[in-house]
TORKOL-4160 file (C-alpha; in steps of 0.2 Angstrom, whole numbers, padded with zeros to 4 digits, m for minus):
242
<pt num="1" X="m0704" Y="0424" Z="0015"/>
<pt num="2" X="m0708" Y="0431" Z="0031"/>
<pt num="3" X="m0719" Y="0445" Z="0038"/>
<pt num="4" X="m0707" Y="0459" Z="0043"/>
<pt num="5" X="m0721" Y="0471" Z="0052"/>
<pt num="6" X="m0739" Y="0472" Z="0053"/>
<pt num="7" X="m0746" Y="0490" Z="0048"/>
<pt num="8" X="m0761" Y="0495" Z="0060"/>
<pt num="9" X="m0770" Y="0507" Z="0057"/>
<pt num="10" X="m0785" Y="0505" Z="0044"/>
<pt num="11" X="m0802" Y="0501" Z="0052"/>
<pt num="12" X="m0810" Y="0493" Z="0036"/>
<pt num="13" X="m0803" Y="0484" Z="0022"/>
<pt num="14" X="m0788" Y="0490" Z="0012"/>
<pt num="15" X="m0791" Y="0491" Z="m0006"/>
<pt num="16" X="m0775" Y="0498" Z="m0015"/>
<pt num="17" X="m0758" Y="0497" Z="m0013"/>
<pt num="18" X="m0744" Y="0506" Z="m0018"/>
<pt num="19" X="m0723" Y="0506" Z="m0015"/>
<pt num="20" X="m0716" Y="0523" Z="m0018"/>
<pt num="21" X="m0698" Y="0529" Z="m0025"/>
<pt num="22" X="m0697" Y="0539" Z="m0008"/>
<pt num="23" X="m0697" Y="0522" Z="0001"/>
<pt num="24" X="m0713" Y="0524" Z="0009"/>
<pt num="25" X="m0731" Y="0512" Z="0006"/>
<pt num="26" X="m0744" Y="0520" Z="0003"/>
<pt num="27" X="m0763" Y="0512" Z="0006"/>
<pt num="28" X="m0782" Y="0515" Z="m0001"/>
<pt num="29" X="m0796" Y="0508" Z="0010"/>
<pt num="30" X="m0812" Y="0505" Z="0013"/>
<pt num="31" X="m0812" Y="0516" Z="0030"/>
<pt num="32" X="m0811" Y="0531" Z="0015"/>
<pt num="33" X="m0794" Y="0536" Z="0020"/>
<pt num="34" X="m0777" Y="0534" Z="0014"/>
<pt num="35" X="m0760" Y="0528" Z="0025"/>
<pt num="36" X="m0745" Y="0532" Z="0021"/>
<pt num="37" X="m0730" Y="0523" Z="0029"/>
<pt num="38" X="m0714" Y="0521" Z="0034"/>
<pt num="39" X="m0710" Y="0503" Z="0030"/>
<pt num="40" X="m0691" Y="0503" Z="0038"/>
<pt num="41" X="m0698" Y="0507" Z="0055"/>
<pt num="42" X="m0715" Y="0499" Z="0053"/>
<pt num="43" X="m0723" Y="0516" Z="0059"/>
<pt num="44" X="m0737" Y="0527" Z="0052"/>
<pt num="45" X="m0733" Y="0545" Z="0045"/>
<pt num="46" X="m0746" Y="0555" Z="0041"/>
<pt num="47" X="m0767" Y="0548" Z="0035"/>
<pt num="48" X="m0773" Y="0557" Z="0021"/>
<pt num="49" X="m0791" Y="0561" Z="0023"/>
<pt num="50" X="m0806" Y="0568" Z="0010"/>
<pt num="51" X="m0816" Y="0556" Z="0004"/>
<pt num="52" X="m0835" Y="0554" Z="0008"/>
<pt num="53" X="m0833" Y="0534" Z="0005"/>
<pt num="54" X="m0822" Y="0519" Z="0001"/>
<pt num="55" X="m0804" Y="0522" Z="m0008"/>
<pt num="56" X="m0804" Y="0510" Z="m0022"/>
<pt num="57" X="m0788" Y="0513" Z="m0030"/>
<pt num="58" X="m0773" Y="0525" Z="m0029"/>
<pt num="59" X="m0760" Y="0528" Z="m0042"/>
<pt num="60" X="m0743" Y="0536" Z="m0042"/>
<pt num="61" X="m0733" Y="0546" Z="m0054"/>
<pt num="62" X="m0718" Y="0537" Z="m0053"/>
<pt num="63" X="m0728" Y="0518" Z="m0057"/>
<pt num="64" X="m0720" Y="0516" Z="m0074"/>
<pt num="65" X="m0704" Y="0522" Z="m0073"/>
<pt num="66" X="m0703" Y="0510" Z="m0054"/>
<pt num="67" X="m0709" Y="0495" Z="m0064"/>
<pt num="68" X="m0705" Y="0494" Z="m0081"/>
<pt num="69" X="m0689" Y="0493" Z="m0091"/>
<pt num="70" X="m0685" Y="0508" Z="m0103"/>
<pt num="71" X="m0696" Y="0505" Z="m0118"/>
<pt num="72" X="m0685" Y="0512" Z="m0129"/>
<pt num="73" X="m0665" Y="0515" Z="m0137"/>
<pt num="74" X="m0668" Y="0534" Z="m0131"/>
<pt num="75" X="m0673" Y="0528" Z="m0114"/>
<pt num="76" X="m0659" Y="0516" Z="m0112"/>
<pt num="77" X="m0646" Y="0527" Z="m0111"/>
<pt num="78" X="m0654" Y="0536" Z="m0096"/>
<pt num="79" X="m0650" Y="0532" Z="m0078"/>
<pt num="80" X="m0664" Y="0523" Z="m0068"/>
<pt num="81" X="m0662" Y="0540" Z="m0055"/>
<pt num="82" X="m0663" Y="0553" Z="m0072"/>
<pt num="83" X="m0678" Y="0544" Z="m0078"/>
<pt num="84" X="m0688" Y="0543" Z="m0060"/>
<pt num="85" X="m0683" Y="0562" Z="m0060"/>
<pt num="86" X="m0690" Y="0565" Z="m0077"/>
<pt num="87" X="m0708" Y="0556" Z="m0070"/>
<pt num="88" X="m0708" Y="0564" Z="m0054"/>
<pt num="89" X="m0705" Y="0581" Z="m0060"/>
<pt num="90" X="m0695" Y="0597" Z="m0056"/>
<pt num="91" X="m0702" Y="0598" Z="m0039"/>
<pt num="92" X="m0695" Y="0579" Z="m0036"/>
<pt num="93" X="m0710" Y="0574" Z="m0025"/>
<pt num="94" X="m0721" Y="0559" Z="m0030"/>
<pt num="95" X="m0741" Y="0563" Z="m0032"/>
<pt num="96" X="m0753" Y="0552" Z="m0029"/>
<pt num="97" X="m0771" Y="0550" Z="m0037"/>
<pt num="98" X="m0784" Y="0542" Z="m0028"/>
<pt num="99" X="m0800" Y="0536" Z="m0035"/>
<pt num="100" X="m0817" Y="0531" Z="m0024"/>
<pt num="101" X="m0835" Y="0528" Z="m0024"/>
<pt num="102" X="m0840" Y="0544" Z="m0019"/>
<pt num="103" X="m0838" Y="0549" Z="m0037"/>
<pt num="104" X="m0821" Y="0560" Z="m0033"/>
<pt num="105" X="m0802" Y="0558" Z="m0035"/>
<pt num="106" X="m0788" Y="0567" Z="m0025"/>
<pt num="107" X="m0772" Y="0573" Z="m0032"/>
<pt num="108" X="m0760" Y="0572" Z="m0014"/>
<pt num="109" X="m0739" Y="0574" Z="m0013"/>
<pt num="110" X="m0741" Y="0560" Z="0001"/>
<pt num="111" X="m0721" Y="0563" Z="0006"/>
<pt num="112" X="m0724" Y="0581" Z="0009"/>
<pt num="113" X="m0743" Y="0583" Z="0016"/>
<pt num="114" X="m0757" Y="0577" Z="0021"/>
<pt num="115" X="m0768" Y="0590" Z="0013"/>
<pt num="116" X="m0772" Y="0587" Z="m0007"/>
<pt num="117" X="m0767" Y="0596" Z="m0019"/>
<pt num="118" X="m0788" Y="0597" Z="m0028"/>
<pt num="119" X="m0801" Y="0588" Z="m0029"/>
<pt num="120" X="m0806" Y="0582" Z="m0045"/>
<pt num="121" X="m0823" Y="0581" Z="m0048"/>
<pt num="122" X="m0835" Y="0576" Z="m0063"/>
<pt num="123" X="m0838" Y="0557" Z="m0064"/>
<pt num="124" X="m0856" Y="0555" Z="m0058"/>
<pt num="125" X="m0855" Y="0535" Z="m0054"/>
<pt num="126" X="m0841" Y="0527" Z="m0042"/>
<pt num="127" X="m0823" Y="0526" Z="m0050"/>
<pt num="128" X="m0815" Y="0510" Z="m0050"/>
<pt num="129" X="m0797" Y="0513" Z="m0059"/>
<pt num="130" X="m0784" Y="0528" Z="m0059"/>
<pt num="131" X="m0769" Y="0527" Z="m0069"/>
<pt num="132" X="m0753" Y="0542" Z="m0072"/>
<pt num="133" X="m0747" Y="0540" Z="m0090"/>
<pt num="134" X="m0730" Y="0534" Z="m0091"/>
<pt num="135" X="m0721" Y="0553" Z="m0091"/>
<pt num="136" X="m0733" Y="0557" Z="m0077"/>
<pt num="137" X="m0741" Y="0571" Z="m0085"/>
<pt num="138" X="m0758" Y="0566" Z="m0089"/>
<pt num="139" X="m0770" Y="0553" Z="m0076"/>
<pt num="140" X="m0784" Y="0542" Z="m0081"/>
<pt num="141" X="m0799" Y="0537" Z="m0074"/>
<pt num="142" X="m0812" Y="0524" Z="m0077"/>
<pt num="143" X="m0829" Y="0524" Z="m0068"/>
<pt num="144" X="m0846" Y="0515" Z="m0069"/>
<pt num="145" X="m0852" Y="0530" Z="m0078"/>
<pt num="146" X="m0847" Y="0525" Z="m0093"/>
<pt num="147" X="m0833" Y="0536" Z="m0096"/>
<pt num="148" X="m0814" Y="0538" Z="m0096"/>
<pt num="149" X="m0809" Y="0554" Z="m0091"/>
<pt num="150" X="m0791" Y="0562" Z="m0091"/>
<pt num="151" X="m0784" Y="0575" Z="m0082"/>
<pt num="152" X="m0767" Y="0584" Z="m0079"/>
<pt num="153" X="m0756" Y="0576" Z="m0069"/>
<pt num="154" X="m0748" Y="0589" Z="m0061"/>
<pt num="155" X="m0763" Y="0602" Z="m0056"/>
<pt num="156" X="m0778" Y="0590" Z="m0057"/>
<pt num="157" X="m0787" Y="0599" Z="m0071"/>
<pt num="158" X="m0800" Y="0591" Z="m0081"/>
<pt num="159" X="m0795" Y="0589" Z="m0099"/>
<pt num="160" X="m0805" Y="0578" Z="m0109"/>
<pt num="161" X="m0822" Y="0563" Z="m0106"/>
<pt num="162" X="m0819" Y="0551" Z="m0116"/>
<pt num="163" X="m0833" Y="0542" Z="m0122"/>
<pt num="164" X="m0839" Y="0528" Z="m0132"/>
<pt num="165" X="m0844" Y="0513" Z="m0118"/>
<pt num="166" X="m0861" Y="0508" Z="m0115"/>
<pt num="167" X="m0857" Y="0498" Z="m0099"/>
<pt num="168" X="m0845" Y="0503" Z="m0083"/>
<pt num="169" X="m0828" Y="0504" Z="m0087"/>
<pt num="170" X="m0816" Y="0493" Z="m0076"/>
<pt num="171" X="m0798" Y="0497" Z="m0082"/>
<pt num="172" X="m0788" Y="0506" Z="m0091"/>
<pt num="173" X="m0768" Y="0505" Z="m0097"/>
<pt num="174" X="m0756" Y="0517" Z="m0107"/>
<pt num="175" X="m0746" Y="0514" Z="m0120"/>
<pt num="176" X="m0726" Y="0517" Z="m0115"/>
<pt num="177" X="m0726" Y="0533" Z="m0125"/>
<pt num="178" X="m0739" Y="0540" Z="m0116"/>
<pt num="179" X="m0750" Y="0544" Z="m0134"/>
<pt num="180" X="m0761" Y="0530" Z="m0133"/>
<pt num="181" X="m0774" Y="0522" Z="m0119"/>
<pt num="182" X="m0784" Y="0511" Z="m0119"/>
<pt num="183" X="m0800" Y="0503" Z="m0108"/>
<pt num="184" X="m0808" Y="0489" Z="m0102"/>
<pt num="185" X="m0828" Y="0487" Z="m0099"/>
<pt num="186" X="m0842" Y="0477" Z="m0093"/>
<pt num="187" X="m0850" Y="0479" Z="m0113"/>
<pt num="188" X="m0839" Y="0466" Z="m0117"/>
<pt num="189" X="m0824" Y="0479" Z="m0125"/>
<pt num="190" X="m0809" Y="0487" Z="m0127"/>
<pt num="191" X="m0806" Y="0505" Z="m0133"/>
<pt num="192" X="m0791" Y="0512" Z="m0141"/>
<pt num="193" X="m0789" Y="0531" Z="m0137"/>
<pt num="194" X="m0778" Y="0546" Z="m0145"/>
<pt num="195" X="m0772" Y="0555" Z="m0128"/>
<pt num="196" X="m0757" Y="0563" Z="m0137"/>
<pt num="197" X="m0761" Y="0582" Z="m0132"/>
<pt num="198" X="m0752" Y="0587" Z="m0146"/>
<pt num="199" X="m0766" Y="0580" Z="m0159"/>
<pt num="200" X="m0781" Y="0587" Z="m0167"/>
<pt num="201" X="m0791" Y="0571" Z="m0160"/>
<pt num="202" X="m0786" Y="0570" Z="m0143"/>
<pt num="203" X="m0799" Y="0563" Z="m0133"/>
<pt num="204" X="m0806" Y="0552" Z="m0147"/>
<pt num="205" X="m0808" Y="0535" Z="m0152"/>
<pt num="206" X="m0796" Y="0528" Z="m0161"/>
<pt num="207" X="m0802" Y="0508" Z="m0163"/>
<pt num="208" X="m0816" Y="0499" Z="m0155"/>
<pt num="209" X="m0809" Y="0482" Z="m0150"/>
<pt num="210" X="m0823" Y="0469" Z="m0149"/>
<pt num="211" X="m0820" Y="0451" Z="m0148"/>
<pt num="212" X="m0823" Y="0445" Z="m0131"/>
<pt num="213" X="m0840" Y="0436" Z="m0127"/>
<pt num="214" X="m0841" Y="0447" Z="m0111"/>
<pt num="215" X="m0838" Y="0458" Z="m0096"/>
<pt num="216" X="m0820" Y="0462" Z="m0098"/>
<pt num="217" X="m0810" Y="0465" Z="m0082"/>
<pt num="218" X="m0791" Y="0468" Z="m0084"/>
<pt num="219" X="m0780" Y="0476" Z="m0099"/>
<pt num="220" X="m0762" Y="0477" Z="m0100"/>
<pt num="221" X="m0750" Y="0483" Z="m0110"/>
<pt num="222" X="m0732" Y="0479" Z="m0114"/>
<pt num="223" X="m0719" Y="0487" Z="m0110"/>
<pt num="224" X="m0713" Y="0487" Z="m0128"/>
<pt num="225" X="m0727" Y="0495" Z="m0134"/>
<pt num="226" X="m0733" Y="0481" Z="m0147"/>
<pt num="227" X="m0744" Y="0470" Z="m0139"/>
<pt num="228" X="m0761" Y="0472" Z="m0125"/>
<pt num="229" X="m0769" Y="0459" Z="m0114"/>
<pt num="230" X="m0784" Y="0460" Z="m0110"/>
<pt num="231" X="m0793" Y="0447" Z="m0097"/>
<pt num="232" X="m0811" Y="0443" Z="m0098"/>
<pt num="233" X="m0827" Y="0435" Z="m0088"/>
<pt num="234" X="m0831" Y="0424" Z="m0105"/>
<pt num="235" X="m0813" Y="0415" Z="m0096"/>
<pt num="236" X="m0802" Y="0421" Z="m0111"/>
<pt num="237" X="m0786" Y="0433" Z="m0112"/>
<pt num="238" X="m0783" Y="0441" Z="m0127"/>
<pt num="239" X="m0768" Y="0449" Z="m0135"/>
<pt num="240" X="m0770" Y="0462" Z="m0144"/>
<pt num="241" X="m0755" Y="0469" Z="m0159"/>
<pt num="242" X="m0754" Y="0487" Z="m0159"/>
């Protein structure tokens, strides 16, 4: 491997980043902006700007479906084209969420403009993760406030706190289908959340996962839907049968 082209642009260290299905990179930093590029020509297009402080994370709504294999028969039989359409929308313009320590997120269309879409606010503690479910129509974030919070992916409206942590929570992973989340935290835990709208107890806890001796950091889970990792301080991964 080779470097290609060095991006310039960012005046404090880049945080977060992303390649889109519109063939463009986008990056989170600490300067509190967000870069979008054109990779092809090594140029700049457009700085997305909002946030009072550092850019931790940003998230696209198109993640799954660019990086996973379909998890399912029904999935299969669509094209890799009908199934980034079905995440991206009928408007067929990514979005992009991005999370940062002055308490706020951004919805943004980063191909189309650099003005977002809302603001979201209602953590009161920095954010540290931001993830779109896998059909693109709900986001989650985690902060150190303790709490997950969901919102809707295409309008930026809060739907639900999830809460249950007693200590900062670092990460957070969907299930294939989109029903289920789970999170990562500092109190040594996972959770297992019902974010299936069309349930009675969405928003609410489904299992407490203890077993690691400490701070948790990572979670995954795969793409099958059966199994999570989760990566911890105490020096362990665990995995974790749905």
């Amino acid at each position: 491997a080779r470097s290609v082209h060095v991006l310039s642009g960012h005046t404090s260290a880049v945080t977060s980043v992303r390649w889109s299905g519109e063939g463009l990179i986008l990056s989170g930093s600490e300067d509190r902006t967000i870069k979008v590029w054109d990779p092809s020509k090594g140029i700049l297009c457009r700085s997305l700007e909002g946030h009072a402080h550092w850019v931790n994370h940003v998230a696209l709504s198109s993640d799954h479906v660019l990086r996973n294999a379909p998890p399912n028969a029904k999935e299969r039989l669509l094209s890799p084209k009908q199934r980034y359409d079905a995440a991206v929308g009928a408007e067929g313009v990514e979005r992009l969420v991005s999370a940062s320590d002055d308490h706020t997120m951004y919805l943004w269309e980063p191909s189309r403009s650099k003005k977002p879409l809302t603001r979201m606010t209602g953590h009161v503690q920095p954010i540290n993760h931001v993830s779109f479910s896998p059909n693109g129509r709900l986001i989650a974030s985690a902060s150190f406030d303790k709490s997950v919070r969901l919102w809707h992916g295409a309008s930026g409206k809060f739907l639900a706190a999830l809460r249950g942590h007693v200590g900062p929570v670092y990460q957070v992973a969907w299930a294939s289908d989109s029903r289920l989340l789970v999170s990562a935290s500092k109190d040594s835990t996972l959770k297992l959340w019902d974010v299936d709208p069309g349930n009675k107890t969405f928003g609410k806890l489904k299992q407490d996962l203890p077993g690691h001796a400490d701070e948790v950091f990572a979670v995954d889970w795969s793409a099958d839907g059966a199994k999570v990792a989760s990566g911890s301080k105490d020096c362990s991964l665990k995995l974790w049968r749905h």
